[in-house]
PQR file of N, CA, C, O and H, with PARSE charges and radii, in Angstrom:
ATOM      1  N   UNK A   1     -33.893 -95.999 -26.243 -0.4000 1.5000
ATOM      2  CA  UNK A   1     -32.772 -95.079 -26.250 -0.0000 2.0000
ATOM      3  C   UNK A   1     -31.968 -95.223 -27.539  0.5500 1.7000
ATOM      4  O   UNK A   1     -31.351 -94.314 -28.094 -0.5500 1.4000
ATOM      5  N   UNK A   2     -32.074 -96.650 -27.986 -0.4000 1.5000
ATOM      6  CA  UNK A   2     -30.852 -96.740 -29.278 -0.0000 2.0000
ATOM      7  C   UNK A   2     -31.901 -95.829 -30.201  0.5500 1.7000
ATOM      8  O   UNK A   2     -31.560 -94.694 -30.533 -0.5500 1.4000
ATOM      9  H   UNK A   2     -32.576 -97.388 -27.535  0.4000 1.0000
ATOM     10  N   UNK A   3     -32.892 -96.246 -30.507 -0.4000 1.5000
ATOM     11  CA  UNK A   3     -33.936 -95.940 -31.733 -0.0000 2.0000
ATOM     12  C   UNK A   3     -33.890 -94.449 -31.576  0.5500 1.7000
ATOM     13  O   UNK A   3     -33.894 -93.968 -32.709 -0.5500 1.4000
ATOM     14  H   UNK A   3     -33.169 -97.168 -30.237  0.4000 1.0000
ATOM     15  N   UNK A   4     -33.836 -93.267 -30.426 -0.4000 1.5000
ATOM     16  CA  UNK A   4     -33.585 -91.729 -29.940 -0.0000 2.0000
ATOM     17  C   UNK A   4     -32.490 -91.414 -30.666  0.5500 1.7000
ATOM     18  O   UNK A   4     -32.646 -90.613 -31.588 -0.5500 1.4000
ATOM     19  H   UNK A   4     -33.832 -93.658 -29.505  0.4000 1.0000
ATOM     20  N   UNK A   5     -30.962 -92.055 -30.373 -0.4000 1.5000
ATOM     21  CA  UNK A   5     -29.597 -92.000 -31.166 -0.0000 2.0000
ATOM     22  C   UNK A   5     -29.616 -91.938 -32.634  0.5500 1.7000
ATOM     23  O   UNK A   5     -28.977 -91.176 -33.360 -0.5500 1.4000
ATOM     24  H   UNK A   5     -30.835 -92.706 -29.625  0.4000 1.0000
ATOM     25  N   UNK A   6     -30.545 -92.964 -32.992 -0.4000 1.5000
ATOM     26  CA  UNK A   6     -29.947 -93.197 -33.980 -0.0000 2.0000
ATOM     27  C   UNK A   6     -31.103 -92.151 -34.869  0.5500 1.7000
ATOM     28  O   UNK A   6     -30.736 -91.948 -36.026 -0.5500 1.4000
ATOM     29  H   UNK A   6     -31.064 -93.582 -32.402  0.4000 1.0000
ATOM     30  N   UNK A   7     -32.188 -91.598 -34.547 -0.4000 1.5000
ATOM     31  CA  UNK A   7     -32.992 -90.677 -34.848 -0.0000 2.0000
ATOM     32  C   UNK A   7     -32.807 -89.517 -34.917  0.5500 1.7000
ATOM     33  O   UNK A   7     -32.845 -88.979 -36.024 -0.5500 1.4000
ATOM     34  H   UNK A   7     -32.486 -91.762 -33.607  0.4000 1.0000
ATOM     35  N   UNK A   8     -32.522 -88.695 -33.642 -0.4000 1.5000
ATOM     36  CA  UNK A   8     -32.370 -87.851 -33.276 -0.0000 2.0000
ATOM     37  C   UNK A   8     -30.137 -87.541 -33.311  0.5500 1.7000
ATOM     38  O   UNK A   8     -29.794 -86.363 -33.213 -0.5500 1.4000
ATOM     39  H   UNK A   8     -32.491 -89.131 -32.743  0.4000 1.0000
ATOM     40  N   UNK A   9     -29.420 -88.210 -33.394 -0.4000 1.5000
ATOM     41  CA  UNK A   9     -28.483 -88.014 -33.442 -0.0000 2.0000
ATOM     42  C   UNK A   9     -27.764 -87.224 -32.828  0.5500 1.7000
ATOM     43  O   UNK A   9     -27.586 -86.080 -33.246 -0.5500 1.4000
ATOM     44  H   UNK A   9     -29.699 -89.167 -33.474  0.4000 1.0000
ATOM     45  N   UNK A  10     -27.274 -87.629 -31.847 -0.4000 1.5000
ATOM     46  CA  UNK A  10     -26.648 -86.575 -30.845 -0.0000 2.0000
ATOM     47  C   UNK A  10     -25.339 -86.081 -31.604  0.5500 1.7000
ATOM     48  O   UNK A  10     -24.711 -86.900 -32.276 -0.5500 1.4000
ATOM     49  H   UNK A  10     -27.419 -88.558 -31.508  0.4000 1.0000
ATOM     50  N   UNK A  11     -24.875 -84.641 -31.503 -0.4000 1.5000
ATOM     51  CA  UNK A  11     -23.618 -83.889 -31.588 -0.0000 2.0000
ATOM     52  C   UNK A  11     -23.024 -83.861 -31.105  0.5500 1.7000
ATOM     53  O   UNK A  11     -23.453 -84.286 -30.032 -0.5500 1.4000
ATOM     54  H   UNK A  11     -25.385 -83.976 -30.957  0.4000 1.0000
ATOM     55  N   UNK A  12     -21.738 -83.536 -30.983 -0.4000 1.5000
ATOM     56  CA  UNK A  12     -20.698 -83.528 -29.774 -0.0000 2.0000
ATOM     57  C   UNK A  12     -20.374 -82.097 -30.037  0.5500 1.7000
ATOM     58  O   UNK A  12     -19.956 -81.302 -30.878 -0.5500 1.4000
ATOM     59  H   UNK A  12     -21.389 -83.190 -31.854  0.4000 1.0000
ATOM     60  N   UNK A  13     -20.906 -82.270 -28.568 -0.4000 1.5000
ATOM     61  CA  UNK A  13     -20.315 -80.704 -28.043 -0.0000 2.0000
ATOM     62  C   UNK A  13     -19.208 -80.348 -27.746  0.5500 1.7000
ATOM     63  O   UNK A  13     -18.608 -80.786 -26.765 -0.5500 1.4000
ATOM     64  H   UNK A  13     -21.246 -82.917 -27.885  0.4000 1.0000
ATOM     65  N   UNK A  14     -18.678 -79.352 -28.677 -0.4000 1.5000
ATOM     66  CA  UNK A  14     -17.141 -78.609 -28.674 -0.0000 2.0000
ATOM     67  C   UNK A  14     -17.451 -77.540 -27.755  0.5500 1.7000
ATOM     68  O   UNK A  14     -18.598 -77.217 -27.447 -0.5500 1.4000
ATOM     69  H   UNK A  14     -19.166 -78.996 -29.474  0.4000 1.0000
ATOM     70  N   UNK A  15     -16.384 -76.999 -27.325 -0.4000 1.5000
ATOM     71  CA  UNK A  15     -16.081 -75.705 -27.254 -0.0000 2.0000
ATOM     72  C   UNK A  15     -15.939 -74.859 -27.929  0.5500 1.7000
ATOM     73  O   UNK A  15     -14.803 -74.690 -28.372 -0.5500 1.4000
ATOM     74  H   UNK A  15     -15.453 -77.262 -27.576  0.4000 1.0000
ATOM     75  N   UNK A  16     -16.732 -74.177 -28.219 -0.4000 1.5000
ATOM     76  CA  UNK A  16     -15.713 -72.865 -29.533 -0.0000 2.0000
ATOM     77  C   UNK A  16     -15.366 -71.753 -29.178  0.5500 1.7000
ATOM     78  O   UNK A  16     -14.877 -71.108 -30.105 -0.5500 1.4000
ATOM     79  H   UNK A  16     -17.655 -74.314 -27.859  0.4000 1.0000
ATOM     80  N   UNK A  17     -15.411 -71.128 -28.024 -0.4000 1.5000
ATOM     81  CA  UNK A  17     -14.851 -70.077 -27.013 -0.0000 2.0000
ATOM     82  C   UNK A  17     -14.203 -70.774 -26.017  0.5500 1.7000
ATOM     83  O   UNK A  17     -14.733 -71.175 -24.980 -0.5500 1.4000
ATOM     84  H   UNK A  17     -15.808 -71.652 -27.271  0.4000 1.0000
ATOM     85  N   UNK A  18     -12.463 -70.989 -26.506 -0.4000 1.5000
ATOM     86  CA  UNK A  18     -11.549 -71.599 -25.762 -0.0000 2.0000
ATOM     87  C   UNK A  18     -11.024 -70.817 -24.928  0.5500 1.7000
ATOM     88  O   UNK A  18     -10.330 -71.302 -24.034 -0.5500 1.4000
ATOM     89  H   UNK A  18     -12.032 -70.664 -27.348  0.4000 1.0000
ATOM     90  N   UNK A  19     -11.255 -69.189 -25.022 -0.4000 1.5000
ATOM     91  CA  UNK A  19     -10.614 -68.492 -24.290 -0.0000 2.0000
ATOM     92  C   UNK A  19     -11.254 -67.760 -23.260  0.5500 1.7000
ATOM     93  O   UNK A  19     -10.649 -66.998 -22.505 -0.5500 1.4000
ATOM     94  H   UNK A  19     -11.819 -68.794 -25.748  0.4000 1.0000
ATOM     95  N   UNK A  20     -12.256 -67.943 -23.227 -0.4000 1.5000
ATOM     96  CA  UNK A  20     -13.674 -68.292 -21.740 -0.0000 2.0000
ATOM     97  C   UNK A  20     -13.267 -68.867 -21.103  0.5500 1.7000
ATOM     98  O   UNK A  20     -12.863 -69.980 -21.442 -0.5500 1.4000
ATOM     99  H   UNK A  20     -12.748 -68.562 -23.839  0.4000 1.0000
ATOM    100  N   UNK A  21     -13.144 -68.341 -19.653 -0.4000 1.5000
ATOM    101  CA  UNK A  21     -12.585 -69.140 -18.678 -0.0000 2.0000
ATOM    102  C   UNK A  21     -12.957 -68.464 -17.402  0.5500 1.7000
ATOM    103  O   UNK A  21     -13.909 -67.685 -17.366 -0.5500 1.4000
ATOM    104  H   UNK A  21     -13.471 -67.438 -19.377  0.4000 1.0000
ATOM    105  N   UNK A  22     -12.346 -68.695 -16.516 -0.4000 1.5000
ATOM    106  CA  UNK A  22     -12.765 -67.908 -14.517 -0.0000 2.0000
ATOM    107  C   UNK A  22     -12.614 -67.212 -14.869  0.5500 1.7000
ATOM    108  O   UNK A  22     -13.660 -66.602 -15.093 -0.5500 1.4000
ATOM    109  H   UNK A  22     -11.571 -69.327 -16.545  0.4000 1.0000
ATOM    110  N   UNK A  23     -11.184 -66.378 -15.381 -0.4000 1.5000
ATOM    111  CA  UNK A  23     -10.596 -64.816 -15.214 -0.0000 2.0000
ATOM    112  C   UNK A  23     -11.954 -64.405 -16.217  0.5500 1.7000
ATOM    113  O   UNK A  23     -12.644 -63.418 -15.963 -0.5500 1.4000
ATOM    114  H   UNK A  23     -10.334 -66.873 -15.199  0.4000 1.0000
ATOM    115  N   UNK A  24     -12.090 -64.862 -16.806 -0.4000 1.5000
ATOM    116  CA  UNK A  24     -12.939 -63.468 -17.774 -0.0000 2.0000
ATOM    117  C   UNK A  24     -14.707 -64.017 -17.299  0.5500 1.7000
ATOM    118  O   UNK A  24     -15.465 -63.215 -17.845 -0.5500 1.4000
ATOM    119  H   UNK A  24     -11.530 -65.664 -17.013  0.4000 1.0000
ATOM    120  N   UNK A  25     -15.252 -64.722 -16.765 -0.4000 1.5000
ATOM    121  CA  UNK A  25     -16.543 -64.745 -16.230 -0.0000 2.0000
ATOM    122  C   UNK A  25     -16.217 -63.587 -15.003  0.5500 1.7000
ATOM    123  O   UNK A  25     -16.834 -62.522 -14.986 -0.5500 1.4000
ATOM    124  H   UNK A  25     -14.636 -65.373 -16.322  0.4000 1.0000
ATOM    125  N   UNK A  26     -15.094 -63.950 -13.901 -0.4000 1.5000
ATOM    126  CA  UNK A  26     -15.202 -62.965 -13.206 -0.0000 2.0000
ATOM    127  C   UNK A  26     -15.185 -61.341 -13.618  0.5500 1.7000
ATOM    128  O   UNK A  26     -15.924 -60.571 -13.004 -0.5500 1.4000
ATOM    129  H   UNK A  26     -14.593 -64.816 -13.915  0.4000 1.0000
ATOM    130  N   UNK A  27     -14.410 -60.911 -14.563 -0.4000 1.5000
ATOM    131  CA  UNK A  27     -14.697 -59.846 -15.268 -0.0000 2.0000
ATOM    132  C   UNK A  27     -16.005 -59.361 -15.579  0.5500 1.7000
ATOM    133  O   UNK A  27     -16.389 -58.266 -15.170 -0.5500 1.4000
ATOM    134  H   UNK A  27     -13.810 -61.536 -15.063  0.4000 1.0000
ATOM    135  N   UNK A  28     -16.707 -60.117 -16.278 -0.4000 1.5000
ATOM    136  CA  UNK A  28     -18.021 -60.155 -17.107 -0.0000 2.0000
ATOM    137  C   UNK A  28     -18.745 -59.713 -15.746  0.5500 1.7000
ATOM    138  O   UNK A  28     -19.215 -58.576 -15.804 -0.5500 1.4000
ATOM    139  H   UNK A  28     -16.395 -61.007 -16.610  0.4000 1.0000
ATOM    140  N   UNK A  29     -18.905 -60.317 -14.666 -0.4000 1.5000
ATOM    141  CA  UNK A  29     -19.908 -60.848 -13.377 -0.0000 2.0000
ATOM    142  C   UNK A  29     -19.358 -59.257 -12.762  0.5500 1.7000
ATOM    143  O   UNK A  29     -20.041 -58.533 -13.485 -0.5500 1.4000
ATOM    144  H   UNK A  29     -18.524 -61.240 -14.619  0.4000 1.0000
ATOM    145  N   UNK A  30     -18.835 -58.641 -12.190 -0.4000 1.5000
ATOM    146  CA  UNK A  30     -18.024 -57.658 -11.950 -0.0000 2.0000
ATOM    147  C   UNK A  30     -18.753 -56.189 -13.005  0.5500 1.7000
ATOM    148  O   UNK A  30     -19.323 -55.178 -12.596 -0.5500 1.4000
ATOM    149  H   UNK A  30     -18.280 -59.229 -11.602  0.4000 1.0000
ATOM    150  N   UNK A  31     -18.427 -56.627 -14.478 -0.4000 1.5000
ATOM    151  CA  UNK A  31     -19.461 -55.391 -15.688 -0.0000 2.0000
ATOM    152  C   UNK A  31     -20.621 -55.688 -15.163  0.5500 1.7000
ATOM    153  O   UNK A  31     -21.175 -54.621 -14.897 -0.5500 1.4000
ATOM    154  H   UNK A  31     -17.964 -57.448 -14.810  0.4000 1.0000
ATOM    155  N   UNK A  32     -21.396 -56.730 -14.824 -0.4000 1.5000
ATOM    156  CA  UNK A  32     -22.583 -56.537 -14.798 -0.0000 2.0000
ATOM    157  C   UNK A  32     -22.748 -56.071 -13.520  0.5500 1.7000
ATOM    158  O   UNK A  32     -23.587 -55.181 -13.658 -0.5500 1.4000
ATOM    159  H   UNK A  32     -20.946 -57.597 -15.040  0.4000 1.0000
ATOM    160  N   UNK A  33     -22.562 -56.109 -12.781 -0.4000 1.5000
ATOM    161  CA  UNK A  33     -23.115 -55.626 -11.237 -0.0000 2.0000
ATOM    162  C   UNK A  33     -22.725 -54.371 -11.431  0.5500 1.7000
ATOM    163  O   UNK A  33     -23.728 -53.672 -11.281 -0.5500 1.4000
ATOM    164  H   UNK A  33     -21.880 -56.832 -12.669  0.4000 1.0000
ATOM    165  N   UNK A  34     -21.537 -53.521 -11.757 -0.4000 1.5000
ATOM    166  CA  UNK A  34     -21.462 -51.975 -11.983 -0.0000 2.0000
ATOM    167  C   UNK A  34     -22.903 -51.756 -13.146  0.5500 1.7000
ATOM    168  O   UNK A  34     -23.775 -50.888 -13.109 -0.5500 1.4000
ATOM    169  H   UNK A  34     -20.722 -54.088 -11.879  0.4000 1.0000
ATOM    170  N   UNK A  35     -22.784 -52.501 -13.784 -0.4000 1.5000
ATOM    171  CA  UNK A  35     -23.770 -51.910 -14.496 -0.0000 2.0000
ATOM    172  C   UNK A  35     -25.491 -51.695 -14.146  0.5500 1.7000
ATOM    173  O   UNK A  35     -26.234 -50.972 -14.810 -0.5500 1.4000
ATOM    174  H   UNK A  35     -22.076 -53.206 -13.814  0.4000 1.0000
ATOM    175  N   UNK A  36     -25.879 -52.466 -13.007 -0.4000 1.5000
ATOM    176  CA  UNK A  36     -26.466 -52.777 -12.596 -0.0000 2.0000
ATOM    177  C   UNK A  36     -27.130 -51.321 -11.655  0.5500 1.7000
ATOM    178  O   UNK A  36     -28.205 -50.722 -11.713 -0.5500 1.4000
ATOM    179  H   UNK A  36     -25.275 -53.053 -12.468  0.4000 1.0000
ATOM    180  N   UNK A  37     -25.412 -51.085 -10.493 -0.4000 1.5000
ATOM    181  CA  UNK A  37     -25.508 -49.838  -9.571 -0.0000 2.0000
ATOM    182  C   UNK A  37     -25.421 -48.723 -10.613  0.5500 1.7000
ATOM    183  O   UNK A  37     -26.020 -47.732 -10.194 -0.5500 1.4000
ATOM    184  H   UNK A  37     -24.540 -51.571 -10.446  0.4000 1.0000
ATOM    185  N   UNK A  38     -24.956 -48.559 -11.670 -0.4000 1.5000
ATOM    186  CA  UNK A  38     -25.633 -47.562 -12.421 -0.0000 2.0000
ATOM    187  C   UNK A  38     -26.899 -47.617 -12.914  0.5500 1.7000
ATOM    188  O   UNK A  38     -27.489 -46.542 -12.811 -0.5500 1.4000
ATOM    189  H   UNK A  38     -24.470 -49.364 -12.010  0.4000 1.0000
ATOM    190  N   UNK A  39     -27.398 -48.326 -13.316 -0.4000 1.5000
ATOM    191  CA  UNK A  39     -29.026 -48.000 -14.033 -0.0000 2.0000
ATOM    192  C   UNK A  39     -29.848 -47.991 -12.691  0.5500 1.7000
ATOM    193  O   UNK A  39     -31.006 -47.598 -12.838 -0.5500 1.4000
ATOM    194  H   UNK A  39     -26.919 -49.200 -13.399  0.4000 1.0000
ATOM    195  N   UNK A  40     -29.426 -48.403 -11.208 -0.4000 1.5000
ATOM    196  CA  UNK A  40     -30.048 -47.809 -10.274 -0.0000 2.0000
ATOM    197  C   UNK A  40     -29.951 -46.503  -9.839  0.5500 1.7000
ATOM    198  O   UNK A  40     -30.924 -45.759  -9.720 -0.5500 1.4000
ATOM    199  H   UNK A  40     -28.486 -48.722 -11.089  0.4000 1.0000
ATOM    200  N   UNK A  41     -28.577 -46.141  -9.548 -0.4000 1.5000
ATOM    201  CA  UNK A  41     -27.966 -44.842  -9.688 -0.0000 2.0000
ATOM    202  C   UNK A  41     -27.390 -44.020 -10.108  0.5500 1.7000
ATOM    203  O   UNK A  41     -26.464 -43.415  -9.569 -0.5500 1.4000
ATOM    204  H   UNK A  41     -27.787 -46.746  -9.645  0.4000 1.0000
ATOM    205  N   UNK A  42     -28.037 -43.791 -11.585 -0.4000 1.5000
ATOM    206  CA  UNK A  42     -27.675 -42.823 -12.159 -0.0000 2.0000
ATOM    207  C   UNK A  42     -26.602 -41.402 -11.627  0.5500 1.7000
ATOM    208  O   UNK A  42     -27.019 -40.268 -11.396 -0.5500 1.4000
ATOM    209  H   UNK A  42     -28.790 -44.283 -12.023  0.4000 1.0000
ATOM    210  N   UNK A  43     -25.321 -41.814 -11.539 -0.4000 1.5000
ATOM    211  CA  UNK A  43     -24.294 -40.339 -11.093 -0.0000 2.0000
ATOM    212  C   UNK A  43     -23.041 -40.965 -12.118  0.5500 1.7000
ATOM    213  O   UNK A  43     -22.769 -41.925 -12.840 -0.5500 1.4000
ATOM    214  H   UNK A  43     -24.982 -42.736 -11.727  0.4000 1.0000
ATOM    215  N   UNK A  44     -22.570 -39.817 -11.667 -0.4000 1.5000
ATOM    216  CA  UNK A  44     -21.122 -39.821 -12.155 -0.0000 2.0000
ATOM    217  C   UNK A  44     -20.258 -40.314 -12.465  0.5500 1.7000
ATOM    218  O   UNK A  44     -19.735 -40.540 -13.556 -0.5500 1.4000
ATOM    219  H   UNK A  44     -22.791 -39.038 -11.081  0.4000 1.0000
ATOM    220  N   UNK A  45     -19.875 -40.685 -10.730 -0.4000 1.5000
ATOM    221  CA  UNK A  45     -18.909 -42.069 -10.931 -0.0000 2.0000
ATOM    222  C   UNK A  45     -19.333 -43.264 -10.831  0.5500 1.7000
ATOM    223  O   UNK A  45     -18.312 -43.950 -10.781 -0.5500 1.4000
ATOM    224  H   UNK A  45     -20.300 -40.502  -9.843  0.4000 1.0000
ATOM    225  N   UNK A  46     -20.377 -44.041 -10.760 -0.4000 1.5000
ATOM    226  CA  UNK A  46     -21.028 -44.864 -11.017 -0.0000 2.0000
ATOM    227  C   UNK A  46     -21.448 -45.407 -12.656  0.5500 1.7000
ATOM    228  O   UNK A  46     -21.794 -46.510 -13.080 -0.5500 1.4000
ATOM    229  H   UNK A  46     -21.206 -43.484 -10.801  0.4000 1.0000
ATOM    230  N   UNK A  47     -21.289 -44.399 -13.163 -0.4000 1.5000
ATOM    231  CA  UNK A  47     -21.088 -44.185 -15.087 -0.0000 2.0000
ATOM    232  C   UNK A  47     -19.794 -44.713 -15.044  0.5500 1.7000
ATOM    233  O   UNK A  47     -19.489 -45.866 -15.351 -0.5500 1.4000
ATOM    234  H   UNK A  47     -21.008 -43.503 -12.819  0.4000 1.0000
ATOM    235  N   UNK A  48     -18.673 -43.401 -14.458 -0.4000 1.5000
ATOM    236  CA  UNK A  48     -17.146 -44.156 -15.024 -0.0000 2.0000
ATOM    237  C   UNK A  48     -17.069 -45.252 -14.542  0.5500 1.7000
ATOM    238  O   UNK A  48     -16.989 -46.167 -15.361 -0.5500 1.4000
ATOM    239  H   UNK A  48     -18.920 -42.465 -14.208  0.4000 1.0000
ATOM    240  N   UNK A  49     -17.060 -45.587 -13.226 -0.4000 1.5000
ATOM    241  CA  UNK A  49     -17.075 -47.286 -12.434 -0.0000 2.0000
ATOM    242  C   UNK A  49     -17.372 -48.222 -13.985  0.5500 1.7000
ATOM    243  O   UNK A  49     -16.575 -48.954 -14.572 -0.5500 1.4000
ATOM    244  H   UNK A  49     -17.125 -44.844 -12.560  0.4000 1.0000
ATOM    245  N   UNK A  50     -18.430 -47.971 -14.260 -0.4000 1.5000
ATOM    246  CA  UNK A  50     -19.378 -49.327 -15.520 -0.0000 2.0000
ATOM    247  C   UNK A  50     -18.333 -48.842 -16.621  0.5500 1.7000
ATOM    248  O   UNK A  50     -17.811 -49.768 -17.241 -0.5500 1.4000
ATOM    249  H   UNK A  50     -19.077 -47.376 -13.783  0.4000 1.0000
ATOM    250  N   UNK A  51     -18.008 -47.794 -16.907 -0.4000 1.5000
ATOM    251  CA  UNK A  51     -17.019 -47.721 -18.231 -0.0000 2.0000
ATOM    252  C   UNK A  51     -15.772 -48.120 -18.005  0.5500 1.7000
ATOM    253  O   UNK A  51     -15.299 -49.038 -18.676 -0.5500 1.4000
ATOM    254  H   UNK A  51     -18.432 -47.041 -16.402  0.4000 1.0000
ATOM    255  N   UNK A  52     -15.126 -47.560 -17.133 -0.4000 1.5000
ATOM    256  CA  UNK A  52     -14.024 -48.926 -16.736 -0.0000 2.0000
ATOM    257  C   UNK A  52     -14.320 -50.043 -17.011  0.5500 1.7000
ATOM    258  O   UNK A  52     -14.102 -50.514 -18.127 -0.5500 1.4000
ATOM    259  H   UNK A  52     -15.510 -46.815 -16.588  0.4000 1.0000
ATOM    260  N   UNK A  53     -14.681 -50.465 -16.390 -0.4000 1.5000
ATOM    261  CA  UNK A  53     -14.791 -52.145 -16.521 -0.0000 2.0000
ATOM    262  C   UNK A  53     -15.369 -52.615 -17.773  0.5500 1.7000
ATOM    263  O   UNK A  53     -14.871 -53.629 -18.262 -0.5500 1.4000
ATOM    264  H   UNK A  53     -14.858 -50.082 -15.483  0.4000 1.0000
ATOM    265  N   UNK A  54     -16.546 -51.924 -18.500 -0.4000 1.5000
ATOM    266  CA  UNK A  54     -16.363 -52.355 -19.346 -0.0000 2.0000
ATOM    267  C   UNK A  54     -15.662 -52.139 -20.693  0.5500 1.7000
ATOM    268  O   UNK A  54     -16.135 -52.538 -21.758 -0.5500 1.4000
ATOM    269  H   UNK A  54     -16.951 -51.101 -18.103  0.4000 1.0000
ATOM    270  N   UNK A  55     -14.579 -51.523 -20.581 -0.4000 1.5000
ATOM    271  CA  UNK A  55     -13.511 -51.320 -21.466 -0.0000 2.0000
ATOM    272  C   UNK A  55     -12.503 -52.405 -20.978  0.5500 1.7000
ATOM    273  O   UNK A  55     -11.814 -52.927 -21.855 -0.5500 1.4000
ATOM    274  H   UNK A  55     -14.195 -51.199 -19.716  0.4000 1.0000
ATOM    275  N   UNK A  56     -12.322 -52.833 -19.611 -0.4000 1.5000
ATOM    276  CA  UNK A  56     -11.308 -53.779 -19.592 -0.0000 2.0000
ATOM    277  C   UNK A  56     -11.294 -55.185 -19.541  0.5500 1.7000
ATOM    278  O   UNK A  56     -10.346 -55.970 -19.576 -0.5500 1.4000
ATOM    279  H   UNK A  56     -12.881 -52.410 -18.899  0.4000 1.0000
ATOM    280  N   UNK A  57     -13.084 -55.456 -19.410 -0.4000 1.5000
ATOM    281  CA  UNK A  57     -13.658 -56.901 -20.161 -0.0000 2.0000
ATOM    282  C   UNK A  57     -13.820 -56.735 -21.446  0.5500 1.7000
ATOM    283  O   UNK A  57     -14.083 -57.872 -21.839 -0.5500 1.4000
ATOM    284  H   UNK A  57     -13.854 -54.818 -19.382  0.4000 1.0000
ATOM    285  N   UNK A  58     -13.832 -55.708 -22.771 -0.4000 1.5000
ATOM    286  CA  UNK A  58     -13.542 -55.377 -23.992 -0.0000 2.0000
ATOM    287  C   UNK A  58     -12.009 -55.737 -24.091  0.5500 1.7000
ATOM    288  O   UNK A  58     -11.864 -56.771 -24.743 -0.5500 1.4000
ATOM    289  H   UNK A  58     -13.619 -54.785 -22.452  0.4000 1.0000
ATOM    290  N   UNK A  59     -11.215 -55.379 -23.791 -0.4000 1.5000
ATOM    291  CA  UNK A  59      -9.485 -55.586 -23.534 -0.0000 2.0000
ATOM    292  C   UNK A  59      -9.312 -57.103 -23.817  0.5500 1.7000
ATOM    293  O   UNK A  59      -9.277 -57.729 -24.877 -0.5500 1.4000
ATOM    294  H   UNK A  59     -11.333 -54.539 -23.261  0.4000 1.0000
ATOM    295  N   UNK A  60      -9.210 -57.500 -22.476 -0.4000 1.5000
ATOM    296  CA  UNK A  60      -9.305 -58.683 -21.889 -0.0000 2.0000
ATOM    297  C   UNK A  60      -9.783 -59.897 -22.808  0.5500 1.7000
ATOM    298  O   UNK A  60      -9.197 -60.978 -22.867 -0.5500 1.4000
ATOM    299  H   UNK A  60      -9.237 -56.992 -21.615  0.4000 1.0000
ATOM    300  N   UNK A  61     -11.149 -59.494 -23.648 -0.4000 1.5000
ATOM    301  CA  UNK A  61     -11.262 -60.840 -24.394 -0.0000 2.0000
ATOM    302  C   UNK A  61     -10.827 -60.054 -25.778  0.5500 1.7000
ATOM    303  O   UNK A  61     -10.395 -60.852 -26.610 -0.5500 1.4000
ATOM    304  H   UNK A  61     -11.625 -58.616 -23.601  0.4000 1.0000
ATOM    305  N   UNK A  62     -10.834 -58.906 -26.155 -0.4000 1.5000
ATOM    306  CA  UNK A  62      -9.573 -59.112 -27.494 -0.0000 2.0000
ATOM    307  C   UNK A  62      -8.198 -59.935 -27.290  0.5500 1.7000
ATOM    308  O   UNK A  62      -7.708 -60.757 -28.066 -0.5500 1.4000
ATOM    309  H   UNK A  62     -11.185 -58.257 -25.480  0.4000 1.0000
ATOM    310  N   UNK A  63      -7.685 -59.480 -25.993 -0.4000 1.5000
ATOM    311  CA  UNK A  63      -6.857 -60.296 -25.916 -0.0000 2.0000
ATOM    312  C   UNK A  63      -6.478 -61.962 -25.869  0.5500 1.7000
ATOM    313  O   UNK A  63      -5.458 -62.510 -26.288 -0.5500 1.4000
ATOM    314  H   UNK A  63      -8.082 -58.813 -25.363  0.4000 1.0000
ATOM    315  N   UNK A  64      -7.537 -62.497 -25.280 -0.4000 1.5000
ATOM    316  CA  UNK A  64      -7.416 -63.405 -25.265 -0.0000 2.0000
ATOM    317  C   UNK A  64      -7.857 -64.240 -26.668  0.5500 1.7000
ATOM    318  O   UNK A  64      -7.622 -65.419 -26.933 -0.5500 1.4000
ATOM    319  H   UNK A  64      -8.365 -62.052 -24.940  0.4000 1.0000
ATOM    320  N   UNK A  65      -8.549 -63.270 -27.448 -0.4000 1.5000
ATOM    321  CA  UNK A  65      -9.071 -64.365 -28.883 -0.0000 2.0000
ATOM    322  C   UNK A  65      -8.417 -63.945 -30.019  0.5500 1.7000
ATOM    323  O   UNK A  65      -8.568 -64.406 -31.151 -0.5500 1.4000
ATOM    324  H   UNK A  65      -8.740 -62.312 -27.232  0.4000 1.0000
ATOM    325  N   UNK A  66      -7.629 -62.990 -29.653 -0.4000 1.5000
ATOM    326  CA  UNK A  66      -6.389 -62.763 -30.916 -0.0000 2.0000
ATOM    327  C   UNK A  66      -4.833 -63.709 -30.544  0.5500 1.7000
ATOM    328  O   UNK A  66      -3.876 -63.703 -31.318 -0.5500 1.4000
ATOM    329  H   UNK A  66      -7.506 -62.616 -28.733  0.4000 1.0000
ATOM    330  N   UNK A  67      -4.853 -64.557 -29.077 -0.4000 1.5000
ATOM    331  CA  UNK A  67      -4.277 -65.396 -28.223 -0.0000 2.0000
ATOM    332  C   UNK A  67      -4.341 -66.727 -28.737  0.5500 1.7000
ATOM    333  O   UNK A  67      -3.448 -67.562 -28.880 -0.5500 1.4000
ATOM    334  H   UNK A  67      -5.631 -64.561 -28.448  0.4000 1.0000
ATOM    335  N   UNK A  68      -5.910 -66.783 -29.061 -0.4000 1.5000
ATOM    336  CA  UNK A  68      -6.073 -67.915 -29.240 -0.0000 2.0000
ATOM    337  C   UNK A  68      -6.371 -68.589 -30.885  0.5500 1.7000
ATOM    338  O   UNK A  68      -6.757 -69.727 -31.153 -0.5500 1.4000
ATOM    339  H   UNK A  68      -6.636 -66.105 -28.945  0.4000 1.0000
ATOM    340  N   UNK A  69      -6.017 -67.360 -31.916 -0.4000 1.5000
ATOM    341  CA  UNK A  69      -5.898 -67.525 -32.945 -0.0000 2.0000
ATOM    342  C   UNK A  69      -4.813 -67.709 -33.669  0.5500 1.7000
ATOM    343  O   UNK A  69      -4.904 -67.888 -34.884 -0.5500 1.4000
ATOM    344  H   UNK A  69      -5.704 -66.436 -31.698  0.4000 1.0000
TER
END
């Protein structure tokens, strides 16, 4: 294991999307399933449904990474 370390050199893993978090996976998880019942069912409001949302998980992480800058 030392001879792996000292070879292979492990990194330390940062975060670099600090502003990833529940609220915005649940968002994300939410775009994808509308998006989902649209490419099954192609209508109407099933289009706007997926464009909503994904304009307000677009929102949502501008906001949060102009937040976190």
């Amino acid at each position: 294991m030392e001879t792996d370390n000292e070879v292979v050199r492990k990194q330390n893993s940062c975060n670099r999307n600090k502003w990833w978090d529940e609220s915005y996976k649940l968002i994300m998880t939410q775009k994808n399933e509308a998006r989902k019942k649209y490419l099954l069912v192609k209508t109407r409001t099933s289009c706007e449904i997926y464009e909503t949302k994904r304009t307000e998980a677009s929102r949502i992480c501008r906001k949060k990474e102009n937040m976190d800058k």
